[in-house]
Backbone as ProteinMPNN parsed JSONL, in Angstrom:
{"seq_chain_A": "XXXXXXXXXXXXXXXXXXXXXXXXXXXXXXXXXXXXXXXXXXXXXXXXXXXXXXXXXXXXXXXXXXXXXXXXXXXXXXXXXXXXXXXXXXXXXXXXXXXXXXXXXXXXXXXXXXXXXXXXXXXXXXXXXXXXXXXXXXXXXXXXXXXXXXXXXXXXXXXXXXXXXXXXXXXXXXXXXXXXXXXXXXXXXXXXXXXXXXXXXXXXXXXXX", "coords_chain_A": {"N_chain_A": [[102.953, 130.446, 104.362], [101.051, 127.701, 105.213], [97.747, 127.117, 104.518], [94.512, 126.826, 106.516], [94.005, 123.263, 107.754], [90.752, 121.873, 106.572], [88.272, 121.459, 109.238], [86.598, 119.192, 108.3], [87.941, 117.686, 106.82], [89.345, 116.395, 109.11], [87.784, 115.214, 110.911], [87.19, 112.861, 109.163], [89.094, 111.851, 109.109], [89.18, 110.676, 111.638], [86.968, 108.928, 111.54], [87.486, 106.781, 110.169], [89.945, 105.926, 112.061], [88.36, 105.33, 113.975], [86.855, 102.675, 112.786], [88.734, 101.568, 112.335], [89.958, 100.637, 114.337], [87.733, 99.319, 115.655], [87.877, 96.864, 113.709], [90.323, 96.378, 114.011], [91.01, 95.801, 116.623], [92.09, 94.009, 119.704], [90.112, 94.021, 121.917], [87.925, 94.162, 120.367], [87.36, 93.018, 117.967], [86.737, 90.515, 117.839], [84.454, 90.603, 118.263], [83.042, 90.862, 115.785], [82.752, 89.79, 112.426], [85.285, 90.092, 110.189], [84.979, 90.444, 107.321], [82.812, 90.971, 106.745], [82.464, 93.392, 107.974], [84.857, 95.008, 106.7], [83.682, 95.5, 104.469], [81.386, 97.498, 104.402], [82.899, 99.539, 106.075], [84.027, 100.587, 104.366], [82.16, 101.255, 102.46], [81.618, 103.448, 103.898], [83.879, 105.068, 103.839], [83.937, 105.686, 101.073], [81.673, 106.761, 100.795], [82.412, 109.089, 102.366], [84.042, 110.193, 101.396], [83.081, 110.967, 98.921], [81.154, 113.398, 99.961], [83.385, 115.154, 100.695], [85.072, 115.699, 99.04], [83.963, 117.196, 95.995], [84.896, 117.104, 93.191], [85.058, 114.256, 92.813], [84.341, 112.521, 91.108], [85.276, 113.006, 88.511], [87.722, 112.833, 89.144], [87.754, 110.269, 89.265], [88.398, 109.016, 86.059], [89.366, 107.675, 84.026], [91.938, 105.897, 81.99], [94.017, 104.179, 79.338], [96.789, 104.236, 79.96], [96.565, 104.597, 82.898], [96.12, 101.95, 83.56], [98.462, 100.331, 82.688], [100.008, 102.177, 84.169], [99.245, 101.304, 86.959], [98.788, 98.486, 86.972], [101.554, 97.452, 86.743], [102.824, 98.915, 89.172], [101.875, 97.485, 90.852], [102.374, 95.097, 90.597], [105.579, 95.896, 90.854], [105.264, 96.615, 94.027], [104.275, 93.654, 94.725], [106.989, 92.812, 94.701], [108.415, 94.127, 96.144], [107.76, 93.475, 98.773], [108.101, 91.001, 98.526], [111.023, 90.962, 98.556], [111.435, 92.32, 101.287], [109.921, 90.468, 103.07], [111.998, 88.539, 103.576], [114.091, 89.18, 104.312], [112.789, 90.301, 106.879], [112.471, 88.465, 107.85], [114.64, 87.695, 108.45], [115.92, 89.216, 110.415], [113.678, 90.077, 112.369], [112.575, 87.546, 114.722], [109.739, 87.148, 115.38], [108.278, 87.282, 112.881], [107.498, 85.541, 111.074], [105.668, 84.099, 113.066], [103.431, 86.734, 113.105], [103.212, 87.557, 110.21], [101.523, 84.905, 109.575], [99.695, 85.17, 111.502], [97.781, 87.426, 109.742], [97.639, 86.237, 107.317], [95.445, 84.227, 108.398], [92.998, 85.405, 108.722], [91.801, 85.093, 105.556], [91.241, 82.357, 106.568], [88.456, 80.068, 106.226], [87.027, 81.264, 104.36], [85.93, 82.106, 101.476], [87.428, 82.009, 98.672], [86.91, 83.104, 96.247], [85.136, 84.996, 96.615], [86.59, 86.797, 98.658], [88.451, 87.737, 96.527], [86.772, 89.289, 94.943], [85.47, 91.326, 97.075], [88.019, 92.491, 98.118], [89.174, 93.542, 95.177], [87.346, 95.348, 94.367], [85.646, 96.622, 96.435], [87.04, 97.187, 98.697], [89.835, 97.378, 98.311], [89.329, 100.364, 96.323], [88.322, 101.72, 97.753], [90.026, 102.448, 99.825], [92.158, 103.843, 98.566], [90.55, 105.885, 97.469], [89.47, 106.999, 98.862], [92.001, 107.769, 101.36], [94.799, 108.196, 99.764], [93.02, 110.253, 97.339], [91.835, 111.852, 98.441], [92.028, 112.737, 101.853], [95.381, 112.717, 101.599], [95.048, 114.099, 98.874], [94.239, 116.823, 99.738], [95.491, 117.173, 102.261], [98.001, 117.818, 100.357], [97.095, 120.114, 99.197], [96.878, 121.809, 100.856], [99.226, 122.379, 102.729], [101.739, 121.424, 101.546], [103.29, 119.267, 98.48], [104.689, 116.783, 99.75], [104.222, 116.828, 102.217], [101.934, 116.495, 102.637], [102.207, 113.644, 101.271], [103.691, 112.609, 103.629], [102.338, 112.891, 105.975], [99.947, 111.678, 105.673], [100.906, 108.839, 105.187], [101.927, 107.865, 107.393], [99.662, 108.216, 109.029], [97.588, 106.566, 107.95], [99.611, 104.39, 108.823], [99.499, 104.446, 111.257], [96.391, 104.015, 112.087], [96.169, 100.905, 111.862], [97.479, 100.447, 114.177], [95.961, 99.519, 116.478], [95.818, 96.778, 115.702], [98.11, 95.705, 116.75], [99.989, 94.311, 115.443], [103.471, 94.199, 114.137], [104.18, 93.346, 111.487], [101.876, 93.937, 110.051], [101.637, 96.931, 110.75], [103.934, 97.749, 109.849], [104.193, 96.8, 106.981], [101.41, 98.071, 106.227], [102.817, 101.204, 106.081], [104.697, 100.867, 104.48], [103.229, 100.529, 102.135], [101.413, 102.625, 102.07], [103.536, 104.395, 102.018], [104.945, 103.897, 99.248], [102.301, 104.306, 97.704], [101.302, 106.921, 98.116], [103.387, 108.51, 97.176], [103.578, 107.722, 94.675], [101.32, 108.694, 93.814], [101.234, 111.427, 94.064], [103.514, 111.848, 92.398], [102.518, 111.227, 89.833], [99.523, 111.836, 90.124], [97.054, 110.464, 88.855], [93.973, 109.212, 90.189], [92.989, 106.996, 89.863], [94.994, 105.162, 88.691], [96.177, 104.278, 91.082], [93.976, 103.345, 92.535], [93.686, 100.934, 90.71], [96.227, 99.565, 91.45], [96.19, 99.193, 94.27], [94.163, 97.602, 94.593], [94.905, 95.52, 92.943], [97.451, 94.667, 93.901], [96.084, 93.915, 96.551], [94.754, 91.89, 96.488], [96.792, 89.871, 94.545], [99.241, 89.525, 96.549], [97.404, 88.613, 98.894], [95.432, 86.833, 98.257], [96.119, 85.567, 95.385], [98.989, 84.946, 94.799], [100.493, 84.623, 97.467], [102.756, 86.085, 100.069], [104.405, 83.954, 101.807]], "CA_chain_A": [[102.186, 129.806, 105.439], [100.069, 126.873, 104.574], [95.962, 126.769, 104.522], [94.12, 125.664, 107.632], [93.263, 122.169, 107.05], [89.263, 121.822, 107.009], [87.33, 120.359, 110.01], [85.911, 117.809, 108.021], [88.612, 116.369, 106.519], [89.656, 115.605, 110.445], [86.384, 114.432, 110.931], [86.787, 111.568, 108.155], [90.219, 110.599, 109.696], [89.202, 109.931, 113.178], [86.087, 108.212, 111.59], [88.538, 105.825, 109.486], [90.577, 105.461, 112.927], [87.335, 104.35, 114.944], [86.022, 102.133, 111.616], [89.901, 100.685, 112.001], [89.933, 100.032, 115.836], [86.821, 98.046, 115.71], [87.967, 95.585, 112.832], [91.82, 95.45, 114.138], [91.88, 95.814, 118.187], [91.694, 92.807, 120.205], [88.652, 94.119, 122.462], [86.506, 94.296, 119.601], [87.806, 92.325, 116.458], [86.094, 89.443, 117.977], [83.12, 90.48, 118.197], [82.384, 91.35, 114.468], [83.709, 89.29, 111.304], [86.131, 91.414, 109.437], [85.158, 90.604, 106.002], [81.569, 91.942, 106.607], [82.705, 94.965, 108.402], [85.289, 95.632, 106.127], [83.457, 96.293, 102.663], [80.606, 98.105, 105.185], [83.628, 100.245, 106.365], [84.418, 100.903, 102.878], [81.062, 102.125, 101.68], [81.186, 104.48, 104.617], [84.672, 106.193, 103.336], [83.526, 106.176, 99.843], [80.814, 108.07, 101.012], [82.618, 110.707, 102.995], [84.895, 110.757, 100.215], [82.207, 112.082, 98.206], [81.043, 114.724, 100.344], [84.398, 115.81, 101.076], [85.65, 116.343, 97.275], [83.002, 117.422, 95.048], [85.453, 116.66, 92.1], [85.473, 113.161, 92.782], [83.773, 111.949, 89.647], [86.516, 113.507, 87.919], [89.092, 112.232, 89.747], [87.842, 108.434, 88.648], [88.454, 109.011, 84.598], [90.414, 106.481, 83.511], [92.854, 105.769, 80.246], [94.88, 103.322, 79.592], [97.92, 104.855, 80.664], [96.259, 104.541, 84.257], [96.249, 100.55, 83.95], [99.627, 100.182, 82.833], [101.01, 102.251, 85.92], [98.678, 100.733, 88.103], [99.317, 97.007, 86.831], [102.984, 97.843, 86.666], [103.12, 99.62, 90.278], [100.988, 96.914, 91.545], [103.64, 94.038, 90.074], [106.745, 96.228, 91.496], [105.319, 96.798, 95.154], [104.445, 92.406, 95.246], [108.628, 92.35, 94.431], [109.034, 94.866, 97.221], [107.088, 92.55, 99.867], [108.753, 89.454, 98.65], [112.179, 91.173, 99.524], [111.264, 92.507, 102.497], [109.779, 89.141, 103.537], [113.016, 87.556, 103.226], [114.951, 90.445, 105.427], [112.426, 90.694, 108.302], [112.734, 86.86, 108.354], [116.487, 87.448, 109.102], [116.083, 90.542, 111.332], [112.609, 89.522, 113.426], [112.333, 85.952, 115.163], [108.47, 86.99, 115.25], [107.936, 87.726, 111.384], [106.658, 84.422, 110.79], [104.441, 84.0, 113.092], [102.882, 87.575, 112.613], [102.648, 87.29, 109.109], [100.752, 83.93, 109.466], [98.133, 85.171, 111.758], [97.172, 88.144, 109.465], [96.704, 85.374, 106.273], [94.703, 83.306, 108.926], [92.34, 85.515, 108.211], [91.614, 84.284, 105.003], [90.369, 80.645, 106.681], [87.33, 79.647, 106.245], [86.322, 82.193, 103.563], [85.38, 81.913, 100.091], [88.655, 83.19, 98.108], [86.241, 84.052, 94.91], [83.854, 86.554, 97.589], [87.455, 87.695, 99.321], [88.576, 88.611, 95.685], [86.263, 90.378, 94.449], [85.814, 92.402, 97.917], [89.483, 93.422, 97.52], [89.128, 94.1, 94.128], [85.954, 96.033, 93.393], [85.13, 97.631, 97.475], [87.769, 97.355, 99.468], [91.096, 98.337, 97.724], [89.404, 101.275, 95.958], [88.021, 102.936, 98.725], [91.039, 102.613, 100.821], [92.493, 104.989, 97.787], [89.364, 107.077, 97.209], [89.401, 107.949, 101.271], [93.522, 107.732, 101.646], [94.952, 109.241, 98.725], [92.292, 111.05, 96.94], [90.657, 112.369, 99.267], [93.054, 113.144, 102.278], [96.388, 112.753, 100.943], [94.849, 115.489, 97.843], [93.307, 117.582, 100.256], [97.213, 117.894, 102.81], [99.101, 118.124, 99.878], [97.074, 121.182, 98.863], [97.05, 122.979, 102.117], [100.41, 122.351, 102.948], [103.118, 120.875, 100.48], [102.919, 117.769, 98.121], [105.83, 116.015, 100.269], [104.187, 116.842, 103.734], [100.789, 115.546, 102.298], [102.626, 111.948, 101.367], [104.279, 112.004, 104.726], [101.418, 113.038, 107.044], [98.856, 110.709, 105.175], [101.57, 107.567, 105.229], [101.492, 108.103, 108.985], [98.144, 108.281, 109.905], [97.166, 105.4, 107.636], [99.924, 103.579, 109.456], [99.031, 104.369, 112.481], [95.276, 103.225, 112.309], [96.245, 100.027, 112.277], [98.541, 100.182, 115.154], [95.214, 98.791, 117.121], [96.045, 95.222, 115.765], [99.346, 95.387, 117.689], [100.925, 93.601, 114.496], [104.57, 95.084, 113.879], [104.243, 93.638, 110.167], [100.994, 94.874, 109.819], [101.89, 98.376, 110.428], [105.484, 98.049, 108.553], [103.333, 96.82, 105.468], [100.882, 99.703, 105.896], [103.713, 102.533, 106.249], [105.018, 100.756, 103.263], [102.417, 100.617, 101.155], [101.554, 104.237, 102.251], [104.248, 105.47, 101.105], [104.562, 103.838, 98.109], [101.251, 104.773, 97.034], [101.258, 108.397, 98.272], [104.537, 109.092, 95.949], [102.94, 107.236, 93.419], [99.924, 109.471, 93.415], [102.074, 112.54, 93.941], [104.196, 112.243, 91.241], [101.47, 110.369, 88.515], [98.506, 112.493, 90.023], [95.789, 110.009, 88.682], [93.947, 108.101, 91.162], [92.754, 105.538, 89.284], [95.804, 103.866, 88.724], [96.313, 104.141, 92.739], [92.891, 101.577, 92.598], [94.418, 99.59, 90.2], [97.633, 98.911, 92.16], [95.966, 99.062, 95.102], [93.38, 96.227, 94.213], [95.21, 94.143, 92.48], [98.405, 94.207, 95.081], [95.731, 93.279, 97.473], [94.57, 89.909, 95.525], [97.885, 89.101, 94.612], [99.363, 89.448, 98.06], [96.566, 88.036, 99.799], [94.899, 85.357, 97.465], [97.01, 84.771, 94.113], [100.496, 84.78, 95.091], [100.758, 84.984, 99.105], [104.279, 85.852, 100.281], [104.349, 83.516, 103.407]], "C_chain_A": [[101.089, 128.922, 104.827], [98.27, 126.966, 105.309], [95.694, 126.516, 105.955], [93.502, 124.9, 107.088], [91.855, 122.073, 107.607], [89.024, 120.94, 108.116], [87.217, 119.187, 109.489], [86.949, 116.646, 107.605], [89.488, 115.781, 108.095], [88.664, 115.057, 111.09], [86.202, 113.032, 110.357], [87.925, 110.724, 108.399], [90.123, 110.298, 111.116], [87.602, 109.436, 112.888], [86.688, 106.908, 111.452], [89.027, 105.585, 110.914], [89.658, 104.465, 114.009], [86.626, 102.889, 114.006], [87.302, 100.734, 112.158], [89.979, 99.67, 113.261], [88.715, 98.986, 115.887], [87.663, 96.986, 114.555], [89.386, 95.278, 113.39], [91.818, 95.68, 115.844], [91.636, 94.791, 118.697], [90.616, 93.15, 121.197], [87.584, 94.105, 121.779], [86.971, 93.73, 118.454], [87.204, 91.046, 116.913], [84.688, 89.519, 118.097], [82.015, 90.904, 116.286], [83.244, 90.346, 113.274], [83.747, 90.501, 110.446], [85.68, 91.549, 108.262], [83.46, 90.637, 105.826], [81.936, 93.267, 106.771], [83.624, 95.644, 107.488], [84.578, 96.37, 105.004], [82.45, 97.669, 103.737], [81.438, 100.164, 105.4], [83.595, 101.439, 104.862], [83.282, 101.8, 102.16], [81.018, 103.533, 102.148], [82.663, 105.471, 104.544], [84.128, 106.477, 102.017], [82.661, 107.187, 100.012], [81.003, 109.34, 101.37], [83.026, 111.064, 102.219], [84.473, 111.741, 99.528], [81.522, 113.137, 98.391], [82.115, 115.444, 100.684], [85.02, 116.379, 99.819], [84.738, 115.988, 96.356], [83.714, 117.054, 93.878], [85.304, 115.197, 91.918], [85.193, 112.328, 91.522], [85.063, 112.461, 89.148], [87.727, 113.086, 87.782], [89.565, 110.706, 89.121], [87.899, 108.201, 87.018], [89.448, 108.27, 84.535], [90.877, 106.137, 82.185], [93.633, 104.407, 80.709], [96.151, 102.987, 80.357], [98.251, 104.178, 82.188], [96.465, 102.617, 84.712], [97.382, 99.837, 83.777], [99.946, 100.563, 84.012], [100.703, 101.746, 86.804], [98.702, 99.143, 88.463], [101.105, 97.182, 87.121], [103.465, 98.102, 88.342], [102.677, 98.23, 91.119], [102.198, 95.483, 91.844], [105.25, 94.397, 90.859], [106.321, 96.111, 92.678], [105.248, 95.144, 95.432], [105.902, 92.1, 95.3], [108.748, 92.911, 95.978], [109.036, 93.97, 98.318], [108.041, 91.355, 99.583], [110.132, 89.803, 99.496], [112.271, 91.219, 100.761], [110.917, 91.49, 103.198], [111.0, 88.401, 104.04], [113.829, 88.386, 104.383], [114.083, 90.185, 106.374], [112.418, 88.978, 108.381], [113.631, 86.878, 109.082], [115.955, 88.024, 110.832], [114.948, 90.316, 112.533], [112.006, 88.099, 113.568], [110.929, 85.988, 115.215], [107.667, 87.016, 113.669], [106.892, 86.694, 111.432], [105.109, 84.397, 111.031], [103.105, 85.204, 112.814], [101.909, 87.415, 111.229], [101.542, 86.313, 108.435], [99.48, 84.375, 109.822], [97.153, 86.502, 110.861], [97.025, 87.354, 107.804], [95.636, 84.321, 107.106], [93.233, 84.347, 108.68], [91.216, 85.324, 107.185], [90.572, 83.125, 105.199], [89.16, 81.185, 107.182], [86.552, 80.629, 105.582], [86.212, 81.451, 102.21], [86.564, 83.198, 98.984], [87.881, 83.894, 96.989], [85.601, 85.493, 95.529], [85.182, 87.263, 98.051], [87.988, 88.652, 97.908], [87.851, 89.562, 95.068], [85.289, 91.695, 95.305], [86.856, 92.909, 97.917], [89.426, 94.008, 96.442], [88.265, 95.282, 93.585], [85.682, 96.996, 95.068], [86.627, 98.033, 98.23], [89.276, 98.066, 99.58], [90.522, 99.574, 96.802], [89.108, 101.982, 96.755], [88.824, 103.082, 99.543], [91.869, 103.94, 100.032], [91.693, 105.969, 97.88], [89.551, 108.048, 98.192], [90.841, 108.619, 101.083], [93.969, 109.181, 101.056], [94.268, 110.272, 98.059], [91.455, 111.714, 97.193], [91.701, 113.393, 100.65], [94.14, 113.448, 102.228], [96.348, 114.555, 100.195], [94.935, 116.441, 99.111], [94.817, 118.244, 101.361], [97.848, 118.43, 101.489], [98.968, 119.767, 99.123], [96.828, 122.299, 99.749], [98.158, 123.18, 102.573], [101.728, 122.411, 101.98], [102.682, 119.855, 100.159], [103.716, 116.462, 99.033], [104.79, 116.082, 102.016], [102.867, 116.004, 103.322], [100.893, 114.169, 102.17], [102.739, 111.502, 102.908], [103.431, 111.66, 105.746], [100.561, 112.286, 106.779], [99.454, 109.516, 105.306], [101.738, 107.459, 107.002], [100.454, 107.607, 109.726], [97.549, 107.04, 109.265], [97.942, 104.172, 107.849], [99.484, 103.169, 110.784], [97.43, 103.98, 113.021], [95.379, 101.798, 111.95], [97.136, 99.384, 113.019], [97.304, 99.662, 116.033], [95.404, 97.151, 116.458], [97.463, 95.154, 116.421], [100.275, 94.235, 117.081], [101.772, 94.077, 113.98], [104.332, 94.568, 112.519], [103.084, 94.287, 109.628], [101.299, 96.774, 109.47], [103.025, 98.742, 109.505], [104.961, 98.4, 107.271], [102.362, 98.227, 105.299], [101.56, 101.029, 105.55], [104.356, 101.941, 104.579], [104.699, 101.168, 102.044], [101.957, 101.713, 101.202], [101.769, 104.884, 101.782], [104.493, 105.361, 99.584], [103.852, 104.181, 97.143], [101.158, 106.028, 97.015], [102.221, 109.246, 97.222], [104.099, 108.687, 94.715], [101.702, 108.446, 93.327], [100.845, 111.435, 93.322], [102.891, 112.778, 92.749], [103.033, 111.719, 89.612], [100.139, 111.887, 88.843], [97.288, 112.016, 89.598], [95.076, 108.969, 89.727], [93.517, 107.088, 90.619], [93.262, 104.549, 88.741], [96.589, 103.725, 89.828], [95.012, 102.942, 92.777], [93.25, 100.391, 92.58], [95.326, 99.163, 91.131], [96.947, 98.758, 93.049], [95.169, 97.399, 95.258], [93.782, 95.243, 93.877], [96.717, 93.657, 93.183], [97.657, 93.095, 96.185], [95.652, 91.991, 97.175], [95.847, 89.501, 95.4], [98.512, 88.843, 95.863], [98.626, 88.715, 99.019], [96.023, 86.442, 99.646], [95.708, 84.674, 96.648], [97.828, 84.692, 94.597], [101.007, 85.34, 96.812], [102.102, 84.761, 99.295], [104.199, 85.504, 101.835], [105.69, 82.912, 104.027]], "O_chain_A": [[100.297, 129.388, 104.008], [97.918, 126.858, 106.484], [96.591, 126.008, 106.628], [92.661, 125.137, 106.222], [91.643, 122.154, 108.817], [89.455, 119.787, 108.088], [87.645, 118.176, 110.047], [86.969, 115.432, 107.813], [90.192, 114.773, 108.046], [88.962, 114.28, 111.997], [85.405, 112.196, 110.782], [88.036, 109.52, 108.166], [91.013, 109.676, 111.696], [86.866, 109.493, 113.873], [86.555, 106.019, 112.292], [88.301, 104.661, 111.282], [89.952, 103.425, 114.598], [85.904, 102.116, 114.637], [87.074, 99.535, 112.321], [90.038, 98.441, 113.275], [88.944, 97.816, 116.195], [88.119, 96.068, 115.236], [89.77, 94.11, 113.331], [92.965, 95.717, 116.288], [90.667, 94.294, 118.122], [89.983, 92.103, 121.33], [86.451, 94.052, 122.257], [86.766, 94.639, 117.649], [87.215, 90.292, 115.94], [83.901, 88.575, 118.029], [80.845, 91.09, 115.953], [84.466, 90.271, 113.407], [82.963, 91.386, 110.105], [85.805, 92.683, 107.801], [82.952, 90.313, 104.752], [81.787, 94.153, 105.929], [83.398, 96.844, 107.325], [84.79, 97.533, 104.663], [82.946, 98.796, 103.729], [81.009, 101.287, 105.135], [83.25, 102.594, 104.613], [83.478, 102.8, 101.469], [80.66, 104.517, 101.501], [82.633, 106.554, 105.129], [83.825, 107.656, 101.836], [82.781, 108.308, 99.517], [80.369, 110.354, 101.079], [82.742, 112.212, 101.875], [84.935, 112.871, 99.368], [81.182, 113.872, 97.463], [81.824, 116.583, 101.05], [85.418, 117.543, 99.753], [84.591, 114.851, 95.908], [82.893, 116.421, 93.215], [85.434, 114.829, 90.75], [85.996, 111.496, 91.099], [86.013, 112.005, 89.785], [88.519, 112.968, 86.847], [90.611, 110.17, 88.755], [87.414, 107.132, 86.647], [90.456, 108.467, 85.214], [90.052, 106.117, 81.272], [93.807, 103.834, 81.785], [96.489, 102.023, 81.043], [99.249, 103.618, 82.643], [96.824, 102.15, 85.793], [97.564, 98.826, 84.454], [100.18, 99.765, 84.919], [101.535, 101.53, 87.685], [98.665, 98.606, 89.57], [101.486, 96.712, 88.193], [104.453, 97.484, 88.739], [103.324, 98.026, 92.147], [102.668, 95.06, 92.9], [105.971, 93.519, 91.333], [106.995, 95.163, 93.082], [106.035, 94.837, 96.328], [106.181, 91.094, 95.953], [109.135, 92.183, 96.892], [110.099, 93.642, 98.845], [108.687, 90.842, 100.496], [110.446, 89.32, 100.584], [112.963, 90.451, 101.43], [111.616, 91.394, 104.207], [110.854, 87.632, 104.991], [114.061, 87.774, 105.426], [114.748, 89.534, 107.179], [112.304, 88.554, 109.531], [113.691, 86.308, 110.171], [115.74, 87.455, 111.902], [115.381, 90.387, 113.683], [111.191, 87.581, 112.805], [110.483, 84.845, 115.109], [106.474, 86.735, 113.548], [105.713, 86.867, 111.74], [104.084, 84.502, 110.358], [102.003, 84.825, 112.416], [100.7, 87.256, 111.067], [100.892, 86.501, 107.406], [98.45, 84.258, 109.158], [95.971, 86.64, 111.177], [96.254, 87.939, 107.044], [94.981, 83.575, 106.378], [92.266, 83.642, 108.39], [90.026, 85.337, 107.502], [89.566, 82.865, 104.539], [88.823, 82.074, 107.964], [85.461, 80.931, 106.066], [86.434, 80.25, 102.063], [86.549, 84.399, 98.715], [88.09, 85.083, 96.747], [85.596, 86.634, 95.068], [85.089, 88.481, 97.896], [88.012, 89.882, 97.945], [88.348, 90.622, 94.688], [84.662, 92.611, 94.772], [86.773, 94.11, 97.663], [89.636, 95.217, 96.541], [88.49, 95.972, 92.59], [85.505, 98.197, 94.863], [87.123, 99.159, 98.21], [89.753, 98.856, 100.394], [91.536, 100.045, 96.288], [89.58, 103.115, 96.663], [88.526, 103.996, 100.312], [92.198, 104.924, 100.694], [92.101, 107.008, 98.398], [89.709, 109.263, 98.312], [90.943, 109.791, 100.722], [93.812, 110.365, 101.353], [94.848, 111.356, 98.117], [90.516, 112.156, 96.531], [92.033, 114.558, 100.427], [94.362, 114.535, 102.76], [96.949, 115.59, 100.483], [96.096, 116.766, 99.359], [95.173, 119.422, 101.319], [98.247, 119.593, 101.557], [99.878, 120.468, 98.68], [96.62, 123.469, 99.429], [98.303, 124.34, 102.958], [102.498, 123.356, 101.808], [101.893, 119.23, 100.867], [103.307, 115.305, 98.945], [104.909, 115.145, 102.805], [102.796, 114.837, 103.709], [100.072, 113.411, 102.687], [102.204, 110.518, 103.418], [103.489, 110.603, 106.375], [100.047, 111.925, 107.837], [98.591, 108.696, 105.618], [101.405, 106.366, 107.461], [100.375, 106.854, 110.697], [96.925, 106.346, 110.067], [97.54, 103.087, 107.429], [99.209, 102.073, 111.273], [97.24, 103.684, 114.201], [94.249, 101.423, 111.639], [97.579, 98.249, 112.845], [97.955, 98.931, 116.78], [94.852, 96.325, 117.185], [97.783, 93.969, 116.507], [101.021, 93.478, 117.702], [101.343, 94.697, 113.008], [104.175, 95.608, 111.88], [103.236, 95.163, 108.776], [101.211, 97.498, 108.479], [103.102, 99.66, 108.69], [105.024, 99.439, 106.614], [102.524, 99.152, 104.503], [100.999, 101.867, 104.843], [104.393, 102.726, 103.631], [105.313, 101.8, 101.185], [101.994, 102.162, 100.057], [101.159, 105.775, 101.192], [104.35, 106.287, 98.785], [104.253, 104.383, 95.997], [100.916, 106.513, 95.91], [101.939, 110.29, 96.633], [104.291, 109.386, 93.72], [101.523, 108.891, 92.193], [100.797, 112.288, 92.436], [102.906, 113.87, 92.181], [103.186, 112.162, 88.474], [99.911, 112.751, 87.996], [96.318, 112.755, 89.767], [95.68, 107.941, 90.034], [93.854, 106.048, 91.185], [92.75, 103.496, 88.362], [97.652, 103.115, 89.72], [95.238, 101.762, 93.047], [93.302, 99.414, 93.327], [94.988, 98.11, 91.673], [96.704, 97.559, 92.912], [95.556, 96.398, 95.86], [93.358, 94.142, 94.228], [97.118, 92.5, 93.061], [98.103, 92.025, 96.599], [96.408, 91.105, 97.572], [96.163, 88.645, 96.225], [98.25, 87.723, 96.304], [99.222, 88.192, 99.96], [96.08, 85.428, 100.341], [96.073, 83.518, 96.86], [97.485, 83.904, 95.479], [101.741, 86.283, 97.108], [102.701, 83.745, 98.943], [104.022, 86.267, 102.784], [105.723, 82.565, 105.208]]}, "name": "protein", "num_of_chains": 1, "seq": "XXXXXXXXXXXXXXXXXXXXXXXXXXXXXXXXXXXXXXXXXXXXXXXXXXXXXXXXXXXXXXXXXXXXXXXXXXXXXXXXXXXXXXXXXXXXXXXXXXXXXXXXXXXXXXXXXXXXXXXXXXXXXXXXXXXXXXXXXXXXXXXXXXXXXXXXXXXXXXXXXXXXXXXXXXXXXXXXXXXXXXXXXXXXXXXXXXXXXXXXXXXXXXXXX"}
């Protein structure tokens, strides 16, 4: 029989879900620019993060090892997207435009300030929170497999308030990707890496449009 999972860590995923709904629902994504609120967001999982797993220092030790898999992982999941790009082209007459309005984003920013918010706030604390934090925290009350599944879920499903079918695809994607990646590797700090530097490439360097 598995653990009961703590209060808090359901506390820090229906904070993340209200953090998400403001920056992606259409009643309230207009009233805030995203790429303030996001890093903002971000400080405020890092933070729970850190009251939620006292190890966390720990967790962020880093080797080399960690930047290979995480450059490496980071390089395989932009292949994944390109494919998939190319298929939901076939398969959904809306892809396109979808996909367009979530790089419209982007306009009228400053790609140097968007990279190095992806890079340095935004893609690590989406890990820190996600994976190393929730993810850890199911896979040791339950099973390592139910922990991927139930965490690739729920971090799909908070951004089912933008009502963007690639949006959420890509999230459940990348989800899972990452969740098995951290499951079978176990370091999170080359979950950062990939995470961070998927985002930049994907977003800024090499946009699959």
């Amino acid at each position: 029989m598995c653990k009961k999972i703590e209060l808090k860590y359901i506390i820090g995923i229906i904070i993340a879900t209200v953090l998400w709904f403001f920056m992606f629902s259409k009643w309230t994504s207009y009233l805030i620019n995203f790429w303030v609120t996001m890093p903002i967001a971000a400080v405020i999982l890092i933070s729970f993060s850190i009251y939620l797993n006292k190890k966390l220092k720990f967790d962020l030790k880093i080797n080399y090892k960690d930047v290979i898999v995480g450059l490496g992982s980071a390089i395989l999941l932009w292949f994944i997207f390109l494919a998939g790009d190319y298929f939901s082209n076939i398969l959904f007459s809306f892809e396109e435009s979808q996909v367009s309005s979530i790089y419209g984003m982007r306009m009228g920013h400053d790609s140097f300030i968007l990279t190095l918010l992806l890079l340095f706030i935004i893609g690590p604390a989406e890990e820190i929170f996600w994976r190393g934090t929730i993810q850890k925290h199911l896979m040791k009350k339950i099973n390592p497999w139910a922990g991927v599944i139930i965490t690739t879920i729920i971090y799909s499903l908070v951004h089912l308030w933008s009502f963007n079918f690639m949006l959420i695809m890509a999230a459940l994607v990348c989800g899972l990707f990452w969740g098995i990646l951290f499951m079978y590797y176990k370091k999170l700090p080359a979950l950062i890496i990939s995470h961070a530097l998927w985002d930049v490439a994907v977003f800024i360097w090499f946009p699959i449009l």
